[in-house]
N, C-alpha and C positions, 0 to 999 in steps of 0.2 A: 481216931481212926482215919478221919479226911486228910491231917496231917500227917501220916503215915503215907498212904496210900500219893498225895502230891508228891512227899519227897522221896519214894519208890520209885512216881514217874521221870521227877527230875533228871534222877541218879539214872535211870536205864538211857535215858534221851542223851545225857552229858557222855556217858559210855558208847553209846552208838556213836553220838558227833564225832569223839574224838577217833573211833577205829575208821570213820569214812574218810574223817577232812586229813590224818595225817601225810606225809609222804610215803611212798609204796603201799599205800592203807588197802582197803578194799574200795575206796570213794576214790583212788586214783585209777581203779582196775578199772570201774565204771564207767568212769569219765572217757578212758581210752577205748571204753567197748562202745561206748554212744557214739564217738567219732570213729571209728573202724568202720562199725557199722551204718552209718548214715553217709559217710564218704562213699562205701558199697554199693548203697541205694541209687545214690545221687551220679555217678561213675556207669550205671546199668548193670552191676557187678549184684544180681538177681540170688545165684546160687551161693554167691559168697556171706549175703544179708542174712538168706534161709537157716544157711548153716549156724546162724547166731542166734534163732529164734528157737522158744520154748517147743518142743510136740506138738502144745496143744495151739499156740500161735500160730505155726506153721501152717496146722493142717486147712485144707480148705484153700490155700493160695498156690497158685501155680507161679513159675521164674517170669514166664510172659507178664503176667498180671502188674508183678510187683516191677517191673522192668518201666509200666508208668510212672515211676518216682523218679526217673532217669532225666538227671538235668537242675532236680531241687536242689534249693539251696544244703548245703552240709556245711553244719553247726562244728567250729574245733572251738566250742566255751563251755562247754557242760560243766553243770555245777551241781549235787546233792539237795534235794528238795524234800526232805522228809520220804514217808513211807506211808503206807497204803494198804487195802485188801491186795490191791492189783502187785504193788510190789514196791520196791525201791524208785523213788521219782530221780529221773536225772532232768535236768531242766538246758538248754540250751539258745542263744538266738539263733534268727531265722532271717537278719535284716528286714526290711519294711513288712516281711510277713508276719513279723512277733515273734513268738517262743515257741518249742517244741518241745513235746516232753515223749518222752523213752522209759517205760520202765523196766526192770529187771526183777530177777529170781535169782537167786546163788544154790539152791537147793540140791542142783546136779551140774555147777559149774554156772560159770555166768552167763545166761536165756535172756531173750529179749520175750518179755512179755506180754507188751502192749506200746503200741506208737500213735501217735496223736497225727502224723502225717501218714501214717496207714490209712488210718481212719476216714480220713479229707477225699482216699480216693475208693472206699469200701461203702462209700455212703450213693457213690452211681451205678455200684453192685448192679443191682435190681434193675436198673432200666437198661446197663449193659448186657446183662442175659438174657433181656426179655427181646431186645432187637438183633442179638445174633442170632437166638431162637428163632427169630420170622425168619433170617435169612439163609439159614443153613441148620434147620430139625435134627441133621444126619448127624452133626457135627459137635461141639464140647462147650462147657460153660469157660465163659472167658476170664474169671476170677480163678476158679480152680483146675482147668484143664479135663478135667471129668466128661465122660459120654454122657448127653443127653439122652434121656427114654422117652422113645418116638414113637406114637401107636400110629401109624398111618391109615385104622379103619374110623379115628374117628378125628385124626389129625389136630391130635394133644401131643404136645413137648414136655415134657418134666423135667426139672432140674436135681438132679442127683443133692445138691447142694440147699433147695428151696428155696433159691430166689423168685421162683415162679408158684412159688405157691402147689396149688393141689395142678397147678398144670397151665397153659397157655394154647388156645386152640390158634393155628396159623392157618386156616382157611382165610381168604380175603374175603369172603361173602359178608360179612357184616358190613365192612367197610363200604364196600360194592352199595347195598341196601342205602346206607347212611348216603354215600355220594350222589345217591338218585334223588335224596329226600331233599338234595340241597339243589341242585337241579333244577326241581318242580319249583321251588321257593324262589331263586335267579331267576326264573322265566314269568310267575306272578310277579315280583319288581320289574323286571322289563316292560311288563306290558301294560303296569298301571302308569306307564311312562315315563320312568324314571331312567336318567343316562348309567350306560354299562359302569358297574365298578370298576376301580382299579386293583382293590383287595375285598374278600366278604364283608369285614368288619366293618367296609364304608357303605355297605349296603345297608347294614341296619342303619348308620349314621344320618345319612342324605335321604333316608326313607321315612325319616323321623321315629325310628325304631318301632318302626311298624312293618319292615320283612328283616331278614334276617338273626342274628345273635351278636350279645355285644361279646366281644373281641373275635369271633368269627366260629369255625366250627373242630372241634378233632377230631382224630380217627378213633374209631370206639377199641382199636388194638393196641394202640399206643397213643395214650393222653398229653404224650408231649410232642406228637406232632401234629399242626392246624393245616388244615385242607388251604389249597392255593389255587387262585384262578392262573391257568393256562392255555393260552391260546383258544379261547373260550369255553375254556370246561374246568371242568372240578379234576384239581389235581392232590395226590394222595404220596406224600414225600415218602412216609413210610414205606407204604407197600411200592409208591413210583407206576402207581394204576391213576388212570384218568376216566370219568364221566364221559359220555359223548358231549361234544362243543354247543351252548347254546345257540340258539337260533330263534329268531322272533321276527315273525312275518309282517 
């Protein structure tokens, strides 16, 4: 039965190879649709890539979004890499970046499925909606182009899409709060005499980490941004709000 069932797989594998890799085969339709469409991307030819992608790939991206792959490199070497849940692997290089892989669907014509350099820029999703969000509530996710839901009574953003989760409050008060607590903390290292920092993080250092935090502080709204000394005060890149300027008599 196991030797049955092996050279059942052989036989289907050896039948697929040969309808992909012949000439005009379906693995040369491939190959041409992976460089159509990655030349599209890389060109900012947004609507034209769209137009190549499966319904269910499409949906959720807007032409802005995908118009960041404008300028990558495009692969003209795709080559048949087997198959998958996801779909048909077409495999490409990428010069010093490696390989790219592309897959497809034939089921309603040939759909791009899934892209591996899709992916490289859907993975800063989340913190690209979460910072347009603090800056424009009124205004659309930058992935999908979709109106954000704004309740301005209690000043929650939601993303139509869920990069924000059950919501994102863009009030600065938190921050505000936070800015203060660093403040009070800058002015005890001042005053047990230790010279003004140049960054927070050298406060904890040169205090013997005994004030501050080692690598310094973030803002409790956005975790990838670290508060910065300005002009003697606690500066807030994100929100671009400042603490009042230390002072130590």
């Amino acid at each position: 039965m196991r030797r049955i069932f092996l050279f059942f797989s052989i036989s289907v594998f050896a039948v697929v190879f040969a309808l992909i890799a012949r000439p005009h085969s379906l693995g040369m339709k491939l190959a041409h649709s992976a460089e159509v469409y990655s030349q599209a991307l890389s060109a900012g030819h947004a609507e034209e890539a769209m137009s190549m992608m499966s319904p269910e790939t499409a949906e959720g991206l807007s032409q802005e979004f995908l118009r960041r792959l404008e300028g990558t490199v495009a692969s003209t070497d795709f080559r048949y890499d087997g198959s998958d849940v996801v779909g048909l692997r077409m495999v490409g290089s990428v010069g010093d970046a490696g390989s790219r892989v592309i897959w497809f669907s034939t089921e309603n014509g040939i759909r791009v499925t899934h892209d591996t350099a899709l992916d490289n820029i859907l993975g800063s999703a989340v913190m690209l909606c979460r910072e347009n969000a603090m800056v424009d509530p009124d205004g659309c996710c930058p992935v999908s182009g979709r109106s954000y839901e704004y309740d301005r009574e209690i000043h929650v953003v939601v993303c139509p899409e869920g990069h924000l989760g059950d919501g994102v409050i863009i009030s600065s008060d938190a921050c505000s709060l936070r800015r203060d607590s660093v403040v009070v903390e800058l002015t005890g290292y001042l005053e047990a005499g230790y010279q003004f920092p140049e960054t927070l993080e050298e406060m904890f250092t040169l205090s013997g980490e005994e004030y501050g935090r080692r690598g310094g502080y973030r803002c409790p709204d956005n975790g990838y941004k670290y508060y910065e000394l300005l002009n003697g005060a606690i500066y807030c890149p994100f929100h671009e709000e400042s603490s009042e300027a230390v002072v130590v008599q």
